[in-house]
mmCIF file of the N, C-alpha and C atoms, coordinates in Angstrom:
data_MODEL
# 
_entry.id   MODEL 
# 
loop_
_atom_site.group_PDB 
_atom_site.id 
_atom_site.type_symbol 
_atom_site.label_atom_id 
_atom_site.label_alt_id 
_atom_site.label_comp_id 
_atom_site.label_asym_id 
_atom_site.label_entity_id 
_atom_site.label_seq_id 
_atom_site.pdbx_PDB_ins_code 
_atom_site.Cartn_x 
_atom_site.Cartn_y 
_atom_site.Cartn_z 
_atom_site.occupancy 
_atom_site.B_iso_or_equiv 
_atom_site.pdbx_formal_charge 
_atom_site.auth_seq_id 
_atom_site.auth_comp_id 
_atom_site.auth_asym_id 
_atom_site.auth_atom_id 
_atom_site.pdbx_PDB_model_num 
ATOM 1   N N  . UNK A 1 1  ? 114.680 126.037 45.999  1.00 0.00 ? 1  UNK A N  1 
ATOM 2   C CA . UNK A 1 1  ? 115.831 126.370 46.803  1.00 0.00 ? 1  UNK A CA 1 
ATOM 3   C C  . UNK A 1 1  ? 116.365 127.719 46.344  1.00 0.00 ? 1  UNK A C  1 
ATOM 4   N N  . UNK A 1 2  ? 116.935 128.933 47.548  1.00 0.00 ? 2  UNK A N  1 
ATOM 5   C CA . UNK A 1 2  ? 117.612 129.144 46.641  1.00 0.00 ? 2  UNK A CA 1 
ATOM 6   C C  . UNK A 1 2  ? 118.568 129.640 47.300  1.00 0.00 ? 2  UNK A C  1 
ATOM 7   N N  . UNK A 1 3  ? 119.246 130.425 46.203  1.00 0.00 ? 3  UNK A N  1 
ATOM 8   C CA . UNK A 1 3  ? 120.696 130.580 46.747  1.00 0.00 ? 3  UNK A CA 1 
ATOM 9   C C  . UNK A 1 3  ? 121.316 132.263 47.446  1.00 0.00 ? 3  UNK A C  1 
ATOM 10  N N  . UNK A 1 4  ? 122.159 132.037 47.704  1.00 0.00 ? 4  UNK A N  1 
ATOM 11  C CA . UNK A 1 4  ? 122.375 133.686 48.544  1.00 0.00 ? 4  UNK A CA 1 
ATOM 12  C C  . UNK A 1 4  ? 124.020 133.573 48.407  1.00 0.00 ? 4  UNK A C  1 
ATOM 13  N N  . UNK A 1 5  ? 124.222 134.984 48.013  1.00 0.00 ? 5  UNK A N  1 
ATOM 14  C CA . UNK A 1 5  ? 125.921 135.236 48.454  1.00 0.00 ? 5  UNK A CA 1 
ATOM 15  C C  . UNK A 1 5  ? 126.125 136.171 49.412  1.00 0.00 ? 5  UNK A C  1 
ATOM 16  N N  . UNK A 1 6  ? 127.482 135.231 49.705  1.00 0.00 ? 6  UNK A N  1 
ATOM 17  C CA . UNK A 1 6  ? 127.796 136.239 51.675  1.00 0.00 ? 6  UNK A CA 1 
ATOM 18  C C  . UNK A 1 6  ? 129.271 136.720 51.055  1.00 0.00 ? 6  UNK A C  1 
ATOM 19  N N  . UNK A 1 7  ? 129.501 137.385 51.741  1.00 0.00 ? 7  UNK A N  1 
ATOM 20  C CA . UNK A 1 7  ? 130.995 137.793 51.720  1.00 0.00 ? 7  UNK A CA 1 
ATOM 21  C C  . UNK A 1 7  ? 131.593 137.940 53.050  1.00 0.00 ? 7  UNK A C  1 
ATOM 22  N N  . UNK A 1 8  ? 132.949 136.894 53.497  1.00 0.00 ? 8  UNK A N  1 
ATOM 23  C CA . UNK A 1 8  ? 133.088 136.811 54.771  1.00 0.00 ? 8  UNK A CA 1 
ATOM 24  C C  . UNK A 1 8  ? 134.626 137.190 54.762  1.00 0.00 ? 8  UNK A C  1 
ATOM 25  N N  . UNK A 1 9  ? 135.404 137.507 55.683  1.00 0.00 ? 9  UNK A N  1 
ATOM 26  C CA . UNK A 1 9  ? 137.152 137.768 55.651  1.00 0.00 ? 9  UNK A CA 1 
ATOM 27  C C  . UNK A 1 9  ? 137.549 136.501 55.104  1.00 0.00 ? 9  UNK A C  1 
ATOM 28  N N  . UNK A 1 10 ? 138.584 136.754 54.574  1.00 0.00 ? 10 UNK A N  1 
ATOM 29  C CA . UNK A 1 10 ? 139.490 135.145 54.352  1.00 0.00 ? 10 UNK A CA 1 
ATOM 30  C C  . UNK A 1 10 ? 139.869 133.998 55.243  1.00 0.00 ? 10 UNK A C  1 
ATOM 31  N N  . UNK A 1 11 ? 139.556 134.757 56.416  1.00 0.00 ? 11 UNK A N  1 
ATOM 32  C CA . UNK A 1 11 ? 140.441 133.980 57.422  1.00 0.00 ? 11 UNK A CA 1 
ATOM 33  C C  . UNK A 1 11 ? 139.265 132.965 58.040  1.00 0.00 ? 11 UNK A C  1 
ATOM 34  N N  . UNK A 1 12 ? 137.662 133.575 58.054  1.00 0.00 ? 12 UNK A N  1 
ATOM 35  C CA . UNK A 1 12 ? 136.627 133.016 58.363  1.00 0.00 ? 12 UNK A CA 1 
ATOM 36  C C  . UNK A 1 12 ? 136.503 132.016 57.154  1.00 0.00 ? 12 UNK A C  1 
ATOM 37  N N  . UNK A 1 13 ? 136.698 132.123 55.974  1.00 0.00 ? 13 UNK A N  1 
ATOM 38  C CA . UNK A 1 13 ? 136.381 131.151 55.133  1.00 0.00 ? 13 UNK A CA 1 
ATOM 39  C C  . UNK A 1 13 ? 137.353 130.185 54.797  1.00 0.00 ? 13 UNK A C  1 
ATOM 40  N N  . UNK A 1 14 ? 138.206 130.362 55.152  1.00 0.00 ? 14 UNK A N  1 
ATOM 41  C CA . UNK A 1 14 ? 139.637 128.984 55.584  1.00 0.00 ? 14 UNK A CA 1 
ATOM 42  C C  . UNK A 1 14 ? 139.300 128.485 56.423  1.00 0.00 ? 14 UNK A C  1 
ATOM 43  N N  . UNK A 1 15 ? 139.047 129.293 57.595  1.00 0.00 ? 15 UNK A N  1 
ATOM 44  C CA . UNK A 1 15 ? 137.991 128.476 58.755  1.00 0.00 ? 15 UNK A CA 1 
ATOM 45  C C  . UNK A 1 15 ? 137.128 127.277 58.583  1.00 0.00 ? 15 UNK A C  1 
ATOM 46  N N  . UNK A 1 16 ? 136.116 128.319 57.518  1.00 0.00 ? 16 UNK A N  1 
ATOM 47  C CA . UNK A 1 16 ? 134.940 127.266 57.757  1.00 0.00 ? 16 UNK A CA 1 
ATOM 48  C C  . UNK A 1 16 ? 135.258 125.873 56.744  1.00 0.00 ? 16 UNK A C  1 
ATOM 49  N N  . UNK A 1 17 ? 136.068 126.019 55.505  1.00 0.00 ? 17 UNK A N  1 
ATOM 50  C CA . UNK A 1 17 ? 136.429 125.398 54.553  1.00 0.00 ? 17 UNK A CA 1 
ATOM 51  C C  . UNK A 1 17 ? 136.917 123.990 55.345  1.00 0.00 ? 17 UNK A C  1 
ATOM 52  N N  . UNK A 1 18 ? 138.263 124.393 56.164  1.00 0.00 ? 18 UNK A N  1 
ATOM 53  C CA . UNK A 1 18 ? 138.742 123.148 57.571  1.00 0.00 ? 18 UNK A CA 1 
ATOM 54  C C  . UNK A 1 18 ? 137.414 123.021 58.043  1.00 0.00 ? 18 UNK A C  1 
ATOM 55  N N  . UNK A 1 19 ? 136.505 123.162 58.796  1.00 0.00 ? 19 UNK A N  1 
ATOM 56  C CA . UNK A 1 19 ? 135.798 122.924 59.678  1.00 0.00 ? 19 UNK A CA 1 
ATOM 57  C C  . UNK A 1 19 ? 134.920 121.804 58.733  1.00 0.00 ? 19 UNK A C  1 
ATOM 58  N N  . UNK A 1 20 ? 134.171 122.492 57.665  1.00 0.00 ? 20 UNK A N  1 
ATOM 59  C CA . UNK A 1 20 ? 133.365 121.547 56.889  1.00 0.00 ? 20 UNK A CA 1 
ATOM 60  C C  . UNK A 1 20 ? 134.263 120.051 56.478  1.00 0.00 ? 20 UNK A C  1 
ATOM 61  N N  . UNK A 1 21 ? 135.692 120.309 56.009  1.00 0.00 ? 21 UNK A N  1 
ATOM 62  C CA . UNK A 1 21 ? 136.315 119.388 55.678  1.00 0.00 ? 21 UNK A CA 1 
ATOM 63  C C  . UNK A 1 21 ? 135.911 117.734 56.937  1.00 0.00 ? 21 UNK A C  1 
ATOM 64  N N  . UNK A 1 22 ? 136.300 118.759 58.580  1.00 0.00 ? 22 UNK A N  1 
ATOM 65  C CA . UNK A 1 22 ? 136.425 117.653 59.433  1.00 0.00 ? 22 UNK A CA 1 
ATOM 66  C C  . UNK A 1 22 ? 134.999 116.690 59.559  1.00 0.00 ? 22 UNK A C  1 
ATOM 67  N N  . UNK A 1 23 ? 134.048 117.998 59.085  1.00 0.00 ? 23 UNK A N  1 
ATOM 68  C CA . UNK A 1 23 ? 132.539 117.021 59.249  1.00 0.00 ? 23 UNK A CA 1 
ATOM 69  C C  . UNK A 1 23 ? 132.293 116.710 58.018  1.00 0.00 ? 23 UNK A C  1 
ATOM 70  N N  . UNK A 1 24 ? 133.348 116.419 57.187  1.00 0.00 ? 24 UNK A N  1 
ATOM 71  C CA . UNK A 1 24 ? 132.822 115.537 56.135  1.00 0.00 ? 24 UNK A CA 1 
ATOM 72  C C  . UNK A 1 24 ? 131.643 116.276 55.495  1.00 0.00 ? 24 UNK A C  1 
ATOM 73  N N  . UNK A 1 25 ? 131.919 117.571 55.397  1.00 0.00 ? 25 UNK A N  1 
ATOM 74  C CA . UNK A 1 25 ? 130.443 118.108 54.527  1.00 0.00 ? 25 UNK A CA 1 
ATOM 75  C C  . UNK A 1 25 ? 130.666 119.530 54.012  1.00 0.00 ? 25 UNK A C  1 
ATOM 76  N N  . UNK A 1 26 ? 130.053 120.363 53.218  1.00 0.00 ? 26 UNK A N  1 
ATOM 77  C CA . UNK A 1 26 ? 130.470 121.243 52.769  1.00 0.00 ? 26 UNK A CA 1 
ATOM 78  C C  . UNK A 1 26 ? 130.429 122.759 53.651  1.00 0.00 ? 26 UNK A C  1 
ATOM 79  N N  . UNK A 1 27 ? 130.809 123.884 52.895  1.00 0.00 ? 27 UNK A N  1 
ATOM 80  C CA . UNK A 1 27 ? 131.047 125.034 53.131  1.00 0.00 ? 27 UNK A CA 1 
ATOM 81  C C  . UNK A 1 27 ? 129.044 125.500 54.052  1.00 0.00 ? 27 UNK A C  1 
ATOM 82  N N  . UNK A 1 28 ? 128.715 125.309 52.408  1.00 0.00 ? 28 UNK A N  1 
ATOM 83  C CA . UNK A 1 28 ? 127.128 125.835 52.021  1.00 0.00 ? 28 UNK A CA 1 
ATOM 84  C C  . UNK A 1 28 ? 126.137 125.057 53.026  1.00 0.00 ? 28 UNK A C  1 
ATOM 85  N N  . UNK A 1 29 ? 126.387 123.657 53.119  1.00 0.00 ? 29 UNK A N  1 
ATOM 86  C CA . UNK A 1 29 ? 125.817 122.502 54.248  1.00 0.00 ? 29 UNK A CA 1 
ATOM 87  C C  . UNK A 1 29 ? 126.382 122.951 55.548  1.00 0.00 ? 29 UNK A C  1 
ATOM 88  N N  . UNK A 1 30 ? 127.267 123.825 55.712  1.00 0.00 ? 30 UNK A N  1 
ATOM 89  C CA . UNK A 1 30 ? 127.339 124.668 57.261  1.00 0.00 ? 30 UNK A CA 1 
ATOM 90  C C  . UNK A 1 30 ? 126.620 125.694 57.314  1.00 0.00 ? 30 UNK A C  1 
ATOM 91  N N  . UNK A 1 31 ? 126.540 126.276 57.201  1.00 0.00 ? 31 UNK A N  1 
ATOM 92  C CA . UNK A 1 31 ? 125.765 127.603 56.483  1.00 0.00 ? 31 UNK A CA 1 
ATOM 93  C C  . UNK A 1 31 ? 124.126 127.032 56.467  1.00 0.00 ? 31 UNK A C  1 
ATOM 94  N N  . UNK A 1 32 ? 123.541 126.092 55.720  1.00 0.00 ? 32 UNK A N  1 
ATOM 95  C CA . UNK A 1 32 ? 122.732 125.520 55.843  1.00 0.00 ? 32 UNK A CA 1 
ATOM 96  C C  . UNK A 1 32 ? 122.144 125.307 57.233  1.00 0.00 ? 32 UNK A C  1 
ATOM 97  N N  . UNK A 1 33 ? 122.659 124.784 57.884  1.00 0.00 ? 33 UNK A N  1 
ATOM 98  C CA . UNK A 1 33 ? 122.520 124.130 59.061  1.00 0.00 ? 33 UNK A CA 1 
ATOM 99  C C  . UNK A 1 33 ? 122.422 124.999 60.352  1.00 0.00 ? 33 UNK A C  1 
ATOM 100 N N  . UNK A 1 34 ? 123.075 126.149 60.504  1.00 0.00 ? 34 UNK A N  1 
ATOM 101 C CA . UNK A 1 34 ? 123.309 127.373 61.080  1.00 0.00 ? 34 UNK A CA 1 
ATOM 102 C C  . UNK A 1 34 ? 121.915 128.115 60.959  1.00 0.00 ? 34 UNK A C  1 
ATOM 103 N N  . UNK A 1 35 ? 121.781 128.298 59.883  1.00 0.00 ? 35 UNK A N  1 
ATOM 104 C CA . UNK A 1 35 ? 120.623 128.964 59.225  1.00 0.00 ? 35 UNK A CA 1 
ATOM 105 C C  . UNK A 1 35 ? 119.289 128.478 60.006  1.00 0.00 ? 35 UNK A C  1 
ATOM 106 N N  . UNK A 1 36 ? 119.223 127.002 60.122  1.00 0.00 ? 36 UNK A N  1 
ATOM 107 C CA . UNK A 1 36 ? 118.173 126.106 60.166  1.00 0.00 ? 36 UNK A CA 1 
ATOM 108 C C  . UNK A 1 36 ? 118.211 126.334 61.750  1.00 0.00 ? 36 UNK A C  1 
ATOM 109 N N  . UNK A 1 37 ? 119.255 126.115 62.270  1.00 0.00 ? 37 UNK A N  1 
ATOM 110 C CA . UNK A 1 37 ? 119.455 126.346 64.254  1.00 0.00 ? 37 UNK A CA 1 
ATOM 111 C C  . UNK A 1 37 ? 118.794 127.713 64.562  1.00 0.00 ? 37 UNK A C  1 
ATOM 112 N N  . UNK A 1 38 ? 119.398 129.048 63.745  1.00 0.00 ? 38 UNK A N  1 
ATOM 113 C CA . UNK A 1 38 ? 119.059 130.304 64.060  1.00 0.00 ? 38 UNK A CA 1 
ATOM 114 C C  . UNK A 1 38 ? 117.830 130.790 64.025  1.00 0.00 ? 38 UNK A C  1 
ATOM 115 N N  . UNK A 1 39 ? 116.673 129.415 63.284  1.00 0.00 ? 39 UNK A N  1 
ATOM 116 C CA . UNK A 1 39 ? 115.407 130.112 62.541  1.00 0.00 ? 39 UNK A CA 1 
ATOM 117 C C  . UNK A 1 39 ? 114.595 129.025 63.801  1.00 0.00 ? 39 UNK A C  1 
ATOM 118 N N  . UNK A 1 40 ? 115.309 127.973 64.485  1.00 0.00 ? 40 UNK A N  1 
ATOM 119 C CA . UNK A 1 40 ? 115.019 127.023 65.140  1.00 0.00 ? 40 UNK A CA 1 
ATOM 120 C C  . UNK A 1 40 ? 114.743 127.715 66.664  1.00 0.00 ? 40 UNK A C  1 
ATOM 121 N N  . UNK A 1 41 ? 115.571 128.279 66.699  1.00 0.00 ? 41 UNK A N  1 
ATOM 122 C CA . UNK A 1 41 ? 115.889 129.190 68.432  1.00 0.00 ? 41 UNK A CA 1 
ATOM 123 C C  . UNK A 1 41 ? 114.704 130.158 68.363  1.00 0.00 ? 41 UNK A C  1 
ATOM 124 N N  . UNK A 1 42 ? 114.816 130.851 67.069  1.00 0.00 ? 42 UNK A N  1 
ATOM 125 C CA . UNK A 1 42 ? 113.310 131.839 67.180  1.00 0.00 ? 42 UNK A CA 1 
ATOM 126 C C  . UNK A 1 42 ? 112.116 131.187 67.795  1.00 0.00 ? 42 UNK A C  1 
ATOM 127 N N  . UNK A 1 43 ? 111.509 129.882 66.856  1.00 0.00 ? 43 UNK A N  1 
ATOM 128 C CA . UNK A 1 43 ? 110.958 129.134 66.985  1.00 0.00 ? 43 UNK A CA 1 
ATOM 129 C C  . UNK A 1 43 ? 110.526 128.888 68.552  1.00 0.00 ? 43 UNK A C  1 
ATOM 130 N N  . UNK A 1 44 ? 111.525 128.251 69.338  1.00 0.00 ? 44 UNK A N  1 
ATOM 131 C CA . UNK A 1 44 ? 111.948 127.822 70.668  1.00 0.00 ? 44 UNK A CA 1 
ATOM 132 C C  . UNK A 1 44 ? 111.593 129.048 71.214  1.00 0.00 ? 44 UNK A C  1 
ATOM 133 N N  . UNK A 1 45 ? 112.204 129.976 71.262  1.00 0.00 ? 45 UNK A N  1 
ATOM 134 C CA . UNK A 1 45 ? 112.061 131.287 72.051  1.00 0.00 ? 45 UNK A CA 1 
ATOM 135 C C  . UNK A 1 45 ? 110.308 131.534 72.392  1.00 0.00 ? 45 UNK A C  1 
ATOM 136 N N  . UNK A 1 46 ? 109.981 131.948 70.897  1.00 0.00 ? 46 UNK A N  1 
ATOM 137 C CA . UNK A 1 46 ? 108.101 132.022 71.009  1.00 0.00 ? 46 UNK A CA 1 
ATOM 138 C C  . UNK A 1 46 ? 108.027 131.111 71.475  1.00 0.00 ? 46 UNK A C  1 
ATOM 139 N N  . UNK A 1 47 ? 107.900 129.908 71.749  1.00 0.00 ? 47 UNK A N  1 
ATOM 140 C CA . UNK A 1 47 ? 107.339 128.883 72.528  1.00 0.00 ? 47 UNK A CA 1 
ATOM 141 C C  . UNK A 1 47 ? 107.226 129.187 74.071  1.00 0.00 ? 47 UNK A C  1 
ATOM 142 N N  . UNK A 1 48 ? 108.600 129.352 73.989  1.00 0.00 ? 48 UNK A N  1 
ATOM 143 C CA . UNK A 1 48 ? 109.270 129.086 75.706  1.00 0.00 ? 48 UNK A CA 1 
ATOM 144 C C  . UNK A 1 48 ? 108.427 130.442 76.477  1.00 0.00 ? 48 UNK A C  1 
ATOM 145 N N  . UNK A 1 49 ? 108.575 131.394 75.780  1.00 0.00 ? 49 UNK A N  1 
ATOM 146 C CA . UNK A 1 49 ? 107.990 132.699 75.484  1.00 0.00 ? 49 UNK A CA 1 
ATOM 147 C C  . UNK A 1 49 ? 106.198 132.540 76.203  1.00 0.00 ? 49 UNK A C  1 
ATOM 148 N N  . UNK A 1 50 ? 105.779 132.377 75.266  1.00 0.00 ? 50 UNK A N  1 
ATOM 149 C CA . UNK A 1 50 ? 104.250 131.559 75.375  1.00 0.00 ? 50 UNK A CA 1 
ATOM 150 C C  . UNK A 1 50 ? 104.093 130.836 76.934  1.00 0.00 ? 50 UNK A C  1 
ATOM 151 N N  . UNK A 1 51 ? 104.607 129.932 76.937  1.00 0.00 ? 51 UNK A N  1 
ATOM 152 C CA . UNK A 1 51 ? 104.810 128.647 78.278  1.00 0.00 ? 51 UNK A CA 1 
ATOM 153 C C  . UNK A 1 51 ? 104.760 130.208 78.942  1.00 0.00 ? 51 UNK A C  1 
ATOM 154 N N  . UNK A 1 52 ? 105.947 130.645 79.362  1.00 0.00 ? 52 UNK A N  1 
ATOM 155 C CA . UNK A 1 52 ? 105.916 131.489 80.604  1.00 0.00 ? 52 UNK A CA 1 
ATOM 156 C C  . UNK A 1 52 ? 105.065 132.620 80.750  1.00 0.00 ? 52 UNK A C  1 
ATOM 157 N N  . UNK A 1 53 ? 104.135 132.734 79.910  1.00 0.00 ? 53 UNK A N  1 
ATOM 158 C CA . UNK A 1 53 ? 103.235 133.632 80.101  1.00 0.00 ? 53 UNK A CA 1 
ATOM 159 C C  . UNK A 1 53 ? 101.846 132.705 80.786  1.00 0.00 ? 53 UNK A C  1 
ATOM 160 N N  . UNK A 1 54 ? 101.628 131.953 80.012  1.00 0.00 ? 54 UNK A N  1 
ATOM 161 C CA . UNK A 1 54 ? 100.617 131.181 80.687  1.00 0.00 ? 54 UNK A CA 1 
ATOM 162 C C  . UNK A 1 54 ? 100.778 130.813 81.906  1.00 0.00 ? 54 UNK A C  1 
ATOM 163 N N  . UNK A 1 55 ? 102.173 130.219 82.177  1.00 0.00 ? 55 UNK A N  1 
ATOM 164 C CA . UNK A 1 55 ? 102.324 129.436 83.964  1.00 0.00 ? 55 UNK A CA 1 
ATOM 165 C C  . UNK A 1 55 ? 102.385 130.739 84.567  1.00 0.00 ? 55 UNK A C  1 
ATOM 166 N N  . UNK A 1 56 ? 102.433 132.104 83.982  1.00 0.00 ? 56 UNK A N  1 
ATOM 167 C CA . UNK A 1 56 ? 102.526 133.439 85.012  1.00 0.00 ? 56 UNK A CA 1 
ATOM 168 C C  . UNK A 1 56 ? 100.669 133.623 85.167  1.00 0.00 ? 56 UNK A C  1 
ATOM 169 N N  . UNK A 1 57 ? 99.866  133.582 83.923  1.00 0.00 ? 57 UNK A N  1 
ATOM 170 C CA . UNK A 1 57 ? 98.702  133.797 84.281  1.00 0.00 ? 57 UNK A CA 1 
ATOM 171 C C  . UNK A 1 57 ? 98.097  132.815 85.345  1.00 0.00 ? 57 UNK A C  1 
ATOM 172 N N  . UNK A 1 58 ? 98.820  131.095 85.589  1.00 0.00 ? 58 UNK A N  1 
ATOM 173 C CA . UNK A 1 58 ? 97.822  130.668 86.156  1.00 0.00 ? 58 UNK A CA 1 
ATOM 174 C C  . UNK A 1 58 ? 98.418  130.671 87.584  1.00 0.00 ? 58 UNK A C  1 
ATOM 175 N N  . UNK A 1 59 ? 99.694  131.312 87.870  1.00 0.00 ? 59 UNK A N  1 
ATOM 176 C CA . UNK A 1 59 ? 99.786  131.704 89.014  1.00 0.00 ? 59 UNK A CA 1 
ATOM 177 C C  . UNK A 1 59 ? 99.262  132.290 89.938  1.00 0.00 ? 59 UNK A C  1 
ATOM 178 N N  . UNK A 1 60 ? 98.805  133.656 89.660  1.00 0.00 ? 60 UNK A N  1 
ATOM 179 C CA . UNK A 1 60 ? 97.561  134.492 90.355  1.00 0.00 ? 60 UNK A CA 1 
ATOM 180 C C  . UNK A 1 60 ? 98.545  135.446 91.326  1.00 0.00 ? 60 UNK A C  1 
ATOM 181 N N  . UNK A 1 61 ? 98.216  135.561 92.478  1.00 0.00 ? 61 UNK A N  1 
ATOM 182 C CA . UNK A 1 61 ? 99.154  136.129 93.444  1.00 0.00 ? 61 UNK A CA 1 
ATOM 183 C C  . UNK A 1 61 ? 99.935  135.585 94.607  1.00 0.00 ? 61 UNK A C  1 
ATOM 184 N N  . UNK A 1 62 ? 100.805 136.279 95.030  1.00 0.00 ? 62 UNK A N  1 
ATOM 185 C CA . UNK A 1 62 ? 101.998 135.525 95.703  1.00 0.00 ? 62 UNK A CA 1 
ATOM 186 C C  . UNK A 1 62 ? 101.477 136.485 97.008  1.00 0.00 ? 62 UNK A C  1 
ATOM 187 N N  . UNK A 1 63 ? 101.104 135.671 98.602  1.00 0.00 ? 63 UNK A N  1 
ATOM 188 C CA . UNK A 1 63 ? 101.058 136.531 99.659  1.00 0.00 ? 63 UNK A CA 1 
ATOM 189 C C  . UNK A 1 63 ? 102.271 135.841 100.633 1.00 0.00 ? 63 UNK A C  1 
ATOM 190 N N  . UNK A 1 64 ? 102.932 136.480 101.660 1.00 0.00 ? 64 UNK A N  1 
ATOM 191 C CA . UNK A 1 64 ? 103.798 136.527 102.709 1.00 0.00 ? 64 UNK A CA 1 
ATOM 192 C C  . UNK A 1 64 ? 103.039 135.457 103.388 1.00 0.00 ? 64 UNK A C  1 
ATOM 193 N N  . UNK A 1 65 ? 101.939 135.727 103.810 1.00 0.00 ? 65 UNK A N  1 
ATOM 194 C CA . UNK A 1 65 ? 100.995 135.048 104.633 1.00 0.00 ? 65 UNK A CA 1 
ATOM 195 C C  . UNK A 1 65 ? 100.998 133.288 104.480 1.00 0.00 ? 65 UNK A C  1 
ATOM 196 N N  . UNK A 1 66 ? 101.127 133.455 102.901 1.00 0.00 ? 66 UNK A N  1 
ATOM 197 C CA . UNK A 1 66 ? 101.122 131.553 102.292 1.00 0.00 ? 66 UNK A CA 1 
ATOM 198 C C  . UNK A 1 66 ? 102.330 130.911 102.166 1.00 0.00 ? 66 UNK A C  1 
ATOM 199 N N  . UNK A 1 67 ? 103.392 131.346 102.985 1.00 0.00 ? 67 UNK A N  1 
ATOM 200 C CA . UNK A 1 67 ? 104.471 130.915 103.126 1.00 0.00 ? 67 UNK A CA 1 
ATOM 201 C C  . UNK A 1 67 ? 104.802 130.299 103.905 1.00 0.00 ? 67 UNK A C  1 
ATOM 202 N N  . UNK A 1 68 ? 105.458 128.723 103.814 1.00 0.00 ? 68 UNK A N  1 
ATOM 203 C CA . UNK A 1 68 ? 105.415 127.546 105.136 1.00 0.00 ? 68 UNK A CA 1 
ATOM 204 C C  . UNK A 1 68 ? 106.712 128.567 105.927 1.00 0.00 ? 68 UNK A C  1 
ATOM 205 N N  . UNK A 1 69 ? 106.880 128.236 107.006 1.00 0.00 ? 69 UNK A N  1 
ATOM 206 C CA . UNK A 1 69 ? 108.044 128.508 107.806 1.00 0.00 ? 69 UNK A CA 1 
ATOM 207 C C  . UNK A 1 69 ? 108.957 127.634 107.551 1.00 0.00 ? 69 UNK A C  1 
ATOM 208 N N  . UNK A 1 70 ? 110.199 127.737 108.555 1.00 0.00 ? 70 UNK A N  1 
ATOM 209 C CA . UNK A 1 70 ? 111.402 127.066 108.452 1.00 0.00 ? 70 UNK A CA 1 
ATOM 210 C C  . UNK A 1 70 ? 111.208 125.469 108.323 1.00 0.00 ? 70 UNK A C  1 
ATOM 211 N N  . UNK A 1 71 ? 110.224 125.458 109.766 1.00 0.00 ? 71 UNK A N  1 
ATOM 212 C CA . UNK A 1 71 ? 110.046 123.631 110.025 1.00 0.00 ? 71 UNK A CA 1 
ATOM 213 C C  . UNK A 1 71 ? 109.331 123.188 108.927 1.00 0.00 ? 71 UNK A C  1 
ATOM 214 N N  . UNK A 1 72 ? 108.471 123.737 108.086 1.00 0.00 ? 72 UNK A N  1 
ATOM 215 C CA . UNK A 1 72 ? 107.727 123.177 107.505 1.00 0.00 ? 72 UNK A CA 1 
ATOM 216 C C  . UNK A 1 72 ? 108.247 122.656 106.319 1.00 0.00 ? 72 UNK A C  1 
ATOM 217 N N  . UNK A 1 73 ? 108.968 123.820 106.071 1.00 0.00 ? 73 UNK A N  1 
ATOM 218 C CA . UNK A 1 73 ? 109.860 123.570 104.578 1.00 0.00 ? 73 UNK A CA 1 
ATOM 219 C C  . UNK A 1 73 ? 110.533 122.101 104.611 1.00 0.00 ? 73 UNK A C  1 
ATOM 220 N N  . UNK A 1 74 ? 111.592 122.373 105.975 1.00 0.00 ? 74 UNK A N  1 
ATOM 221 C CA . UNK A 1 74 ? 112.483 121.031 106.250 1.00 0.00 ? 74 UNK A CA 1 
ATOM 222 C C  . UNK A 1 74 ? 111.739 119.793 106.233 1.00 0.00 ? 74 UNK A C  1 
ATOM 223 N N  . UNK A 1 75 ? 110.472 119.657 107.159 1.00 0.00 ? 75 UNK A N  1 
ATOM 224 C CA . UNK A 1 75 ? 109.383 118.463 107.147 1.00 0.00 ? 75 UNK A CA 1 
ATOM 225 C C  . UNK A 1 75 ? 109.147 118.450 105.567 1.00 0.00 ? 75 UNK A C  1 
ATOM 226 N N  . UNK A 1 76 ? 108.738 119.260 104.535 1.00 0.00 ? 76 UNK A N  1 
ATOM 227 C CA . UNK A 1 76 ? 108.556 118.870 103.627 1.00 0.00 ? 76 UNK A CA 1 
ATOM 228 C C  . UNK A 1 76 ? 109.504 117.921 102.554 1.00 0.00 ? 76 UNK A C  1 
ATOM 229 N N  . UNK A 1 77 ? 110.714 118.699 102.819 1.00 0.00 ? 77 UNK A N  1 
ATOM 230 C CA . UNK A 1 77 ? 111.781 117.853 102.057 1.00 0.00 ? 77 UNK A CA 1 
ATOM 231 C C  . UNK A 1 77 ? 112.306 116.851 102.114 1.00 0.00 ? 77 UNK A C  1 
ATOM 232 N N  . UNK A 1 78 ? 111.522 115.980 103.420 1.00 0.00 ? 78 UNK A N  1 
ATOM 233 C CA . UNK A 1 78 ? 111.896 114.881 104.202 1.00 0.00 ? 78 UNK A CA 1 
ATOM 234 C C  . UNK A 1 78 ? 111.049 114.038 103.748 1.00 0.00 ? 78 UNK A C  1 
ATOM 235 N N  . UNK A 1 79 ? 110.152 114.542 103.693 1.00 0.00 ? 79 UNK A N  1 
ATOM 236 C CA . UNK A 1 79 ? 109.202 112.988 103.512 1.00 0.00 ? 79 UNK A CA 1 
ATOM 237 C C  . UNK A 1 79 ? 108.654 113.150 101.773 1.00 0.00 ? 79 UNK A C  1 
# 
């Protein structure tokens, strides 16, 4: 493990001091956890990232021509 020092205004660390208090957990276990979300979203991002490149490759091309009309659309949403 290890450890890191931050230096934050006073007013953020009264903050977080109440905040940890209400969840029953500490300063450092917020901080922790934040840390773990922020490294989590990267994570997520490349993924999501990835996904939409592939469903773009297996798309191919979009023509005017392959487009249902009005009735068709409506018939479709019907049944």
């Amino acid at each position: 493990m290890k450890n890191i020092t931050v230096s934050v205004p006073d007013h953020v660390y009264r903050n977080a001091r109440v905040a940890a208090a209400q969840h029953d957990t500490s300063v450092s276990a917020l901080v922790v956890a934040y840390l773990e979300r922020l490294s989590g979203w990267k994570e997520e991002f490349t993924r999501l990232e990835a996904l939409q490149h592939e469903v773009q490759a297996e798309i191919g091309q979009f023509r005017a021509a392959d487009r249902l009309d009005r009735d068709e659309v409506h018939d479709r949403a019907v049944h």
